[in-house]
TORKOL-4160 file (C-alpha; in steps of 0.2 Angstrom, whole numbers, padded with zeros to 4 digits, m for minus):
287
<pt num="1" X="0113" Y="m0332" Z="m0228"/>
<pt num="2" X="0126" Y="m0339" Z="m0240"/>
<pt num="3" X="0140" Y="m0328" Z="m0234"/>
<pt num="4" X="0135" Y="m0330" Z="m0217"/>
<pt num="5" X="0138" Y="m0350" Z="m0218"/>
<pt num="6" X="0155" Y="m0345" Z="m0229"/>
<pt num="7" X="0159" Y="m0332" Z="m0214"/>
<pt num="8" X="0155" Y="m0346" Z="m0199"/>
<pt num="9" X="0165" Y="m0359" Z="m0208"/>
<pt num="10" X="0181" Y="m0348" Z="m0211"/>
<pt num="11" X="0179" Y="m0341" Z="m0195"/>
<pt num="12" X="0178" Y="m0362" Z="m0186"/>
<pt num="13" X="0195" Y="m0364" Z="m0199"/>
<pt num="14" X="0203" Y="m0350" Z="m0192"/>
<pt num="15" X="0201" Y="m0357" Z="m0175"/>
<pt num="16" X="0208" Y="m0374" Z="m0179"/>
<pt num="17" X="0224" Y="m0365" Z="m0187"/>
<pt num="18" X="0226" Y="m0355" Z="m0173"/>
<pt num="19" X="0226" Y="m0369" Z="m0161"/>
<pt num="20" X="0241" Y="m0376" Z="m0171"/>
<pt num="21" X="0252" Y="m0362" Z="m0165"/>
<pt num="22" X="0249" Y="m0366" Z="m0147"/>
<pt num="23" X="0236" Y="m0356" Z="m0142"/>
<pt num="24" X="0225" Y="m0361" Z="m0128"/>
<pt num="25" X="0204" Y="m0358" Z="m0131"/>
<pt num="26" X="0204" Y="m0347" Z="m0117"/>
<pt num="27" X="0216" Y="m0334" Z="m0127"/>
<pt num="28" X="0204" Y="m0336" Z="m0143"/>
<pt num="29" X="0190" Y="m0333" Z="m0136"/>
<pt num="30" X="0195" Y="m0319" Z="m0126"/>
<pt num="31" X="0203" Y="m0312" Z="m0142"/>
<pt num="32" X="0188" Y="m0312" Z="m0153"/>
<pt num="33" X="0179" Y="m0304" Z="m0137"/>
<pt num="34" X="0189" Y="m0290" Z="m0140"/>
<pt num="35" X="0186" Y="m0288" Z="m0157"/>
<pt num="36" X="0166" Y="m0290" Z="m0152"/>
<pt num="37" X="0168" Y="m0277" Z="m0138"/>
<pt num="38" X="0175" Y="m0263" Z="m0148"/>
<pt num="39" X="0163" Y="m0269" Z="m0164"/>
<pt num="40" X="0148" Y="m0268" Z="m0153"/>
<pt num="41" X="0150" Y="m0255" Z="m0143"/>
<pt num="42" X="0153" Y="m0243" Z="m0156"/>
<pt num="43" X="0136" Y="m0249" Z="m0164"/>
<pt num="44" X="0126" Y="m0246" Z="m0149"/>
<pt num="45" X="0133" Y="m0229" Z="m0145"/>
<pt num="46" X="0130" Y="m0226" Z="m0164"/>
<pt num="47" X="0111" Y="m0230" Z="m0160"/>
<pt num="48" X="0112" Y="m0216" Z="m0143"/>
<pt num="49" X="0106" Y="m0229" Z="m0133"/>
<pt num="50" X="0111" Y="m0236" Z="m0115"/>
<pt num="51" X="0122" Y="m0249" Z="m0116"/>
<pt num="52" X="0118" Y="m0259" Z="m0100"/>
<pt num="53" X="0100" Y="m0262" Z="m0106"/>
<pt num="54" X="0085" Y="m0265" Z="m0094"/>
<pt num="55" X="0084" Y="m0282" Z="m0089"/>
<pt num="56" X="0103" Y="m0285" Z="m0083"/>
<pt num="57" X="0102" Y="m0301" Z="m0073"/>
<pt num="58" X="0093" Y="m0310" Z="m0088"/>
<pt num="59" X="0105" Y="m0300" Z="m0102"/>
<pt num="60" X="0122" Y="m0306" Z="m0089"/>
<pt num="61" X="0114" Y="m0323" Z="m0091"/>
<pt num="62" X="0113" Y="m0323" Z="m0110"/>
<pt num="63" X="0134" Y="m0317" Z="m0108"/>
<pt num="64" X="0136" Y="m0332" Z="m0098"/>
<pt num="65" X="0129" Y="m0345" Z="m0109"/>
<pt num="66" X="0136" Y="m0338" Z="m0124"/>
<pt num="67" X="0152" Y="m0337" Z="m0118"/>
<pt num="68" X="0151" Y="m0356" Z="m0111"/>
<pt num="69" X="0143" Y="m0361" Z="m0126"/>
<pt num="70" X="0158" Y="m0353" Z="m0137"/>
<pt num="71" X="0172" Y="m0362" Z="m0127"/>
<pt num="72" X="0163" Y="m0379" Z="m0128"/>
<pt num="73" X="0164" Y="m0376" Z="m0148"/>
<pt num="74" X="0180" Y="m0370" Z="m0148"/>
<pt num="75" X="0186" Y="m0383" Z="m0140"/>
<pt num="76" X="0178" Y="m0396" Z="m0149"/>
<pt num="77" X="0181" Y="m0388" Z="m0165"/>
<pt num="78" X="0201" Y="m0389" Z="m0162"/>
<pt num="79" X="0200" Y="m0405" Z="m0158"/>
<pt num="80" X="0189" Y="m0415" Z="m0167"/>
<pt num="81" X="0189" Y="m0414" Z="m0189"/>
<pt num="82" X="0181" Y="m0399" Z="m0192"/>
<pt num="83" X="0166" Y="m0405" Z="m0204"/>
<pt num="84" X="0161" Y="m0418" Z="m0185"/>
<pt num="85" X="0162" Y="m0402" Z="m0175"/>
<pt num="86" X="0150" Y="m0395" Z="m0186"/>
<pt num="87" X="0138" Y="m0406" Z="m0186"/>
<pt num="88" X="0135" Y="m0409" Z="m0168"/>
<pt num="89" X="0134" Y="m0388" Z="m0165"/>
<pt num="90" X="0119" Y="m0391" Z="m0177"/>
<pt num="91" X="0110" Y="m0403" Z="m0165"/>
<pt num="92" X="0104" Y="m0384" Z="m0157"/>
<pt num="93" X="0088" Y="m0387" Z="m0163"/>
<pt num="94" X="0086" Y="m0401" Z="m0151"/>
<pt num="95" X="0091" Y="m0392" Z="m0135"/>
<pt num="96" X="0081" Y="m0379" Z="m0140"/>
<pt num="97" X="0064" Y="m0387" Z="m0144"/>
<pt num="98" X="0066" Y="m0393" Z="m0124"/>
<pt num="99" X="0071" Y="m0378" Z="m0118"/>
<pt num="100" X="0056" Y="m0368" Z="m0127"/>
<pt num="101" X="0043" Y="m0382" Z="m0121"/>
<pt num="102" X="0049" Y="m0379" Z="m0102"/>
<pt num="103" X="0052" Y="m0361" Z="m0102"/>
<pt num="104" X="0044" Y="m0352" Z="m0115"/>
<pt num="105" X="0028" Y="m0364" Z="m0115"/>
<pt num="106" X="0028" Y="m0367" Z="m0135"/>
<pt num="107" X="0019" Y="m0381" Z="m0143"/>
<pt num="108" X="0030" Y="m0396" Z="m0148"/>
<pt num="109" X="0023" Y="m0402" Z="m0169"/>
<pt num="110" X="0024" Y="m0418" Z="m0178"/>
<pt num="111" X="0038" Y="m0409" Z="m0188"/>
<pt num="112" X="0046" Y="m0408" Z="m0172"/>
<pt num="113" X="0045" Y="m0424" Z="m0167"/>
<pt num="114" X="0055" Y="m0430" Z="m0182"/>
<pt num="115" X="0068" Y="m0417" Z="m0179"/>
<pt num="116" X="0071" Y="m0424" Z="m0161"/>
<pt num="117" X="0072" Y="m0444" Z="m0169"/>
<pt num="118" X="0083" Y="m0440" Z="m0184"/>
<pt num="119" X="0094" Y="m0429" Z="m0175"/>
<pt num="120" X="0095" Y="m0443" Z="m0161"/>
<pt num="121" X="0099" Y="m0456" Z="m0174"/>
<pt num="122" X="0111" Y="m0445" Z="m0182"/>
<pt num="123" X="0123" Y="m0441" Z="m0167"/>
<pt num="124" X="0124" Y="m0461" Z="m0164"/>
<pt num="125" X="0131" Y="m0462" Z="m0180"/>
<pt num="126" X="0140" Y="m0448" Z="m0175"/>
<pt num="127" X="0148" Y="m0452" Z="m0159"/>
<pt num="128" X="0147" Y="m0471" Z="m0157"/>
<pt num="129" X="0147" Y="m0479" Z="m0174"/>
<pt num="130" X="0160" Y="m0493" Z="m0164"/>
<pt num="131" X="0144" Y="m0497" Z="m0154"/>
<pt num="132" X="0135" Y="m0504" Z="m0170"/>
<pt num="133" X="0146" Y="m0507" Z="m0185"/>
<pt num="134" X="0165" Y="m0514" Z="m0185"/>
<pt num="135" X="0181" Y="m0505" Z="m0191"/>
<pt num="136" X="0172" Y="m0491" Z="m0186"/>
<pt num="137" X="0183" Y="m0476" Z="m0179"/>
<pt num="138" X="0174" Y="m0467" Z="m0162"/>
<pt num="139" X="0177" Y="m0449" Z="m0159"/>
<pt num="140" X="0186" Y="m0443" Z="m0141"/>
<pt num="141" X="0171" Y="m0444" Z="m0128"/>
<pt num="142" X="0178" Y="m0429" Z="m0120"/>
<pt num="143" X="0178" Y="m0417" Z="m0137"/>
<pt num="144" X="0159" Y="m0423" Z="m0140"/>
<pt num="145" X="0155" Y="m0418" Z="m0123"/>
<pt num="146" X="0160" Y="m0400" Z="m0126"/>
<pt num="147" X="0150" Y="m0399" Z="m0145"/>
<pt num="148" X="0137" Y="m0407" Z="m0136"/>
<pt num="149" X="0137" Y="m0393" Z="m0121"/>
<pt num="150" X="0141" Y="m0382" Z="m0136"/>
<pt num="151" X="0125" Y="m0384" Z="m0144"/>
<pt num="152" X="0117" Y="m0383" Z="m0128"/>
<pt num="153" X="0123" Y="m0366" Z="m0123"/>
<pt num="154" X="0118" Y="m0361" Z="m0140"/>
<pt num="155" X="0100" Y="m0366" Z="m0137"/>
<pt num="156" X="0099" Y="m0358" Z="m0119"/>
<pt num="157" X="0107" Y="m0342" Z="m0126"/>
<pt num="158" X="0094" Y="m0344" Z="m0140"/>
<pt num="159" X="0080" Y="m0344" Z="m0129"/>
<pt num="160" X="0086" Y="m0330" Z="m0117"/>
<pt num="161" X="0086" Y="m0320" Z="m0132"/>
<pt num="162" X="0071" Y="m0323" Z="m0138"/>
<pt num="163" X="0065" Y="m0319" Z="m0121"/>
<pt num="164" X="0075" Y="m0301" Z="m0121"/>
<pt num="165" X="0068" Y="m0297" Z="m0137"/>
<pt num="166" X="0055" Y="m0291" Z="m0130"/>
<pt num="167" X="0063" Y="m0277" Z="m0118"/>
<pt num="168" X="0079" Y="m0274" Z="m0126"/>
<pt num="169" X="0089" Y="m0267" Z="m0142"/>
<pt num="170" X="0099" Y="m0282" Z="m0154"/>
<pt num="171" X="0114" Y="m0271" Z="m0151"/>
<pt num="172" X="0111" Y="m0271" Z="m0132"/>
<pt num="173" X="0111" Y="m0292" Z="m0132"/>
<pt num="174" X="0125" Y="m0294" Z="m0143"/>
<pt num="175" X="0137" Y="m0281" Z="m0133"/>
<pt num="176" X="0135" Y="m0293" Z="m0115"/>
<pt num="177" X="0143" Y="m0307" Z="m0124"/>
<pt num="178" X="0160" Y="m0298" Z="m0125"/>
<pt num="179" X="0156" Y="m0290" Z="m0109"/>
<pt num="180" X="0154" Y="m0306" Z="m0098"/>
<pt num="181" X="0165" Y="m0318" Z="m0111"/>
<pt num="182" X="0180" Y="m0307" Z="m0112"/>
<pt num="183" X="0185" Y="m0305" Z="m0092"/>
<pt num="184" X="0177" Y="m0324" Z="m0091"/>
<pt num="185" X="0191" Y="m0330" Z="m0103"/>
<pt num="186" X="0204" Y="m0320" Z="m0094"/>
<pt num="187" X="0201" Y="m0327" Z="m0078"/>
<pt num="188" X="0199" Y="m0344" Z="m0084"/>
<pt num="189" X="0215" Y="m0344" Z="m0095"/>
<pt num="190" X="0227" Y="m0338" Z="m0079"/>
<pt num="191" X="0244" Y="m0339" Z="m0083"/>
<pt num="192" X="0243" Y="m0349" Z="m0100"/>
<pt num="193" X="0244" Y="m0335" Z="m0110"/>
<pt num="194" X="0254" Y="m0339" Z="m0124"/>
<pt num="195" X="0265" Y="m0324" Z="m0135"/>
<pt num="196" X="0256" Y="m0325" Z="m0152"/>
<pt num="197" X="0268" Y="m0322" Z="m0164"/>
<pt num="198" X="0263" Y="m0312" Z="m0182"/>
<pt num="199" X="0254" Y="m0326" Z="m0191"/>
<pt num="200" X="0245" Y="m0332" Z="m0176"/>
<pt num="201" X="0241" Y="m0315" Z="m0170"/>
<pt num="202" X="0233" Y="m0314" Z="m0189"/>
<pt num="203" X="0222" Y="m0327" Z="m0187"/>
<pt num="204" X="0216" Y="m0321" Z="m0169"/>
<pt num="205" X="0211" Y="m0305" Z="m0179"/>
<pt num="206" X="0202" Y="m0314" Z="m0195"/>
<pt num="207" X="0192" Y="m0326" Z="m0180"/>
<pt num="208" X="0184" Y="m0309" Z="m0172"/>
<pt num="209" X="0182" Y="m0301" Z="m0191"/>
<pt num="210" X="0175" Y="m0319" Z="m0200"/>
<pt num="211" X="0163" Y="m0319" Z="m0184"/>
<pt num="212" X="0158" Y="m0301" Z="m0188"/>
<pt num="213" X="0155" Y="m0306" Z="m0207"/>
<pt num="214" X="0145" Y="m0319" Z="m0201"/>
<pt num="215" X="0134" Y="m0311" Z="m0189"/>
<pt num="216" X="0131" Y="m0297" Z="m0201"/>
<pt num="217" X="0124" Y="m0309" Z="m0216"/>
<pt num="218" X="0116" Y="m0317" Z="m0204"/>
<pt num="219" X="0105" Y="m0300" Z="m0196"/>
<pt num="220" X="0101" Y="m0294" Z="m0214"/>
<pt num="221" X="0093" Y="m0311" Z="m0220"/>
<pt num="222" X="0083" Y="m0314" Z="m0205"/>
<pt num="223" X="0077" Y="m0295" Z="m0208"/>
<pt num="224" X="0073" Y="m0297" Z="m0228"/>
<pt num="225" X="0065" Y="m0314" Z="m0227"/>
<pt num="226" X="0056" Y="m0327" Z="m0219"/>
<pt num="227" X="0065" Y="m0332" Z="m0203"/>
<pt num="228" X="0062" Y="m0351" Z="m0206"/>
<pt num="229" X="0066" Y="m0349" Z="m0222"/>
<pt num="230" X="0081" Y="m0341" Z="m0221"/>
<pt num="231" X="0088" Y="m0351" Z="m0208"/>
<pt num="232" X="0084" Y="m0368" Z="m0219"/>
<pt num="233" X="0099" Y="m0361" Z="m0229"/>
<pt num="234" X="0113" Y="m0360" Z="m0214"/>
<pt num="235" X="0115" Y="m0379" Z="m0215"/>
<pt num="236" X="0127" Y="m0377" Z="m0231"/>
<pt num="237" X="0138" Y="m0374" Z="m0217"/>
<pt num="238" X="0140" Y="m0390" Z="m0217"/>
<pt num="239" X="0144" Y="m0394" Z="m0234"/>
<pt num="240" X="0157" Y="m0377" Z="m0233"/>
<pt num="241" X="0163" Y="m0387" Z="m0216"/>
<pt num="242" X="0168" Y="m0403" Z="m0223"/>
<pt num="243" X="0176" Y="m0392" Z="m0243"/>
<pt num="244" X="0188" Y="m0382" Z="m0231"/>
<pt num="245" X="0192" Y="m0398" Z="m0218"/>
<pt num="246" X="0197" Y="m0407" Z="m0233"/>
<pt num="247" X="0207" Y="m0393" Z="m0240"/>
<pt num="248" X="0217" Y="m0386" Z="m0226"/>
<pt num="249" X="0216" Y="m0402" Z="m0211"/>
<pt num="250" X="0216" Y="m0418" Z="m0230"/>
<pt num="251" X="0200" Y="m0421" Z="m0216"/>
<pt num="252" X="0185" Y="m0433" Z="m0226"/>
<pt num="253" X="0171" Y="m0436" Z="m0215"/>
<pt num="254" X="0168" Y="m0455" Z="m0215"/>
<pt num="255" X="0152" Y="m0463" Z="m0221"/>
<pt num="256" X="0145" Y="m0463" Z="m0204"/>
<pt num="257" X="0148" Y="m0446" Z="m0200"/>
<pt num="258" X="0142" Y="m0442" Z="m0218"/>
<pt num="259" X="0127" Y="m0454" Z="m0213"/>
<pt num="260" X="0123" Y="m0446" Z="m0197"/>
<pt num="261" X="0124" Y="m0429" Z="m0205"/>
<pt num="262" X="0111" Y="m0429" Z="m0219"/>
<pt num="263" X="0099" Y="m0438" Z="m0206"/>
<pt num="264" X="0104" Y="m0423" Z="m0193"/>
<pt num="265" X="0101" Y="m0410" Z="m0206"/>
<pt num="266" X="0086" Y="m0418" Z="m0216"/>
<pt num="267" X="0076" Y="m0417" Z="m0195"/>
<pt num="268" X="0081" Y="m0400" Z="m0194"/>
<pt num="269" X="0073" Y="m0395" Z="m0211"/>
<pt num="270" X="0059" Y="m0405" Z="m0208"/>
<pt num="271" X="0057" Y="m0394" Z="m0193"/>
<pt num="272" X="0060" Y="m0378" Z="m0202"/>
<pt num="273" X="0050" Y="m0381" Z="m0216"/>
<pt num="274" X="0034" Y="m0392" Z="m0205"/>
<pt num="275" X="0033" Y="m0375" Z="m0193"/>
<pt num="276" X="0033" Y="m0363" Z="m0208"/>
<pt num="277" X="0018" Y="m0372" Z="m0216"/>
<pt num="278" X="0010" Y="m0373" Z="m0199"/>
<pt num="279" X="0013" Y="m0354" Z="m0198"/>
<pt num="280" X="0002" Y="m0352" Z="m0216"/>
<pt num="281" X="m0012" Y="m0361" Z="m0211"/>
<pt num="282" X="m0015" Y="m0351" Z="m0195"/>
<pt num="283" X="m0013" Y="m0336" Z="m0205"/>
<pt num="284" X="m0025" Y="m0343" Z="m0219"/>
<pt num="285" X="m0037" Y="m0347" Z="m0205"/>
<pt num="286" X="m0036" Y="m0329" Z="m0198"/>
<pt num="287" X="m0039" Y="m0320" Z="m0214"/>
């Protein structure tokens, strides 16, 4: 899960340098589609399995979010400090507890409930600080709209999943993001397309591969331990976030952003950790 985090933050950097050059978030993300594409669909012809899955309207859904969600963060990730960016793509848990009550009918906790308030009370610090404290420096509305819509997307491709899971191959749901976010990015980017030269073109390919890195650190924890436990360890993303800003953008996040962060993370741990114990008592109960 360490790695993972280390992987995702190298990966955000990557995105940031490459924006530098020139290049428009339509032509990253449709580079690191193509790197997905080919990576996954060698997995699921490795697996001898169909790659168009059974339920297509709900799996072309799942492409569309994630590709929606990825643009949004890209977005906001090359143009606001990296270590802010980060954060608000952590307020997923929010967006998703919602969409889970409404959709997939779960049961909202006390634990929960925290979560929602301190991760509330975090983004204020976040977003607005100007709105409470003086000398304090607000972030571009337009570029916390898109992490905002960001983690949204995230928690609707989150929940589709969780929803395909049950009639489809991990391989299968992973391949329809390239599918649907790669002639997506084309379209979108039109005529911007901008020459990369040989560094840029580099960092194009380390976005796809860091991403890859990620995804597989991710998948191997979440299969040798507990879900919620394992996940309660992607948050040092964070703390990798804000090392490499400071190192390769001289970014420091201010106090308020620092403020708004422990209070984002602590609610999300609250949530993680609350659930987990909740999930031991019902199994104490049934045994």
């Amino acid at each position: 899960m360490l790695m993972s985090a280390f992987a995702f933050s190298l990966m955000s950097s990557c995105v940031k340098l490459v924006s530098t050059y020139g290049i428009p978030v339509f032509e990253i993300v449709a580079a690191r589609a193509i790197v997905s594409l080919i990576i996954s669909y060698v997995d699921v012809k490795r697996k001898k399995i169909s790659v168009w899955g059974n339920n297509k309207k709900l799996l072309i859904a799942r492409g569309v979010a994630g590709s929606l969600a990825l643009i949004c963060v890209y977005f906001s990730v090359a143009t606001l400090p990296l270590a802010e960016a980060t954060i608000l793509q952590y307020l997923y848990p929010v967006f998703t507890v919602i969409l889970a009550l409404l959709f997939l009918h779960e049961k909202i906790h006390i634990s929960t409930i925290i979560c929602v308030f301190c991760c509330f009370m975090g983004t204020l610090l976040i977003v607005a600080p100007g709105m409470t404290f003086e000398n304090a420096t607000e972030l571009p509305i337009l570029s916390v709209v898109a992490a905002l819509l960001g983690a949204l997307g995230s928690a609707i491709a989150y929940v589709i999943v969780k929803r395909l899971s049950a009639s489809e191959d991990s391989s299968v749901i992973i391949f329809y993001f390239p599918v649907v976010a790669l002639p997506l990015s084309i379209f979108l980017l039109g005529s911007d397309f901008v020459m990369p030269d040989k560094e840029a073109l580099l960092l194009l390919l380390f976005v796809g591969i860091f991403t890859q890195m990620g995804q597989i650190g991710l998948t191997k924890a979440m299969q040798t331990e507990v879900a919620s436990k394992a996940a309660a360890y992607s948050y040092v993303h964070v703390v990798f976030s804000i090392i490499l800003g400071w190192l390769l953008f001289s970014e420091f996040p201010s106090a308020w952003t620092l403020a708004g962060g422990i209070l984002i993370i602590v609610g999300a741990l609250i949530n993680v950790f609350g659930n987990m114990d909740l999930r031991q008592v019902k199994l104490k109960k049934t045994t």
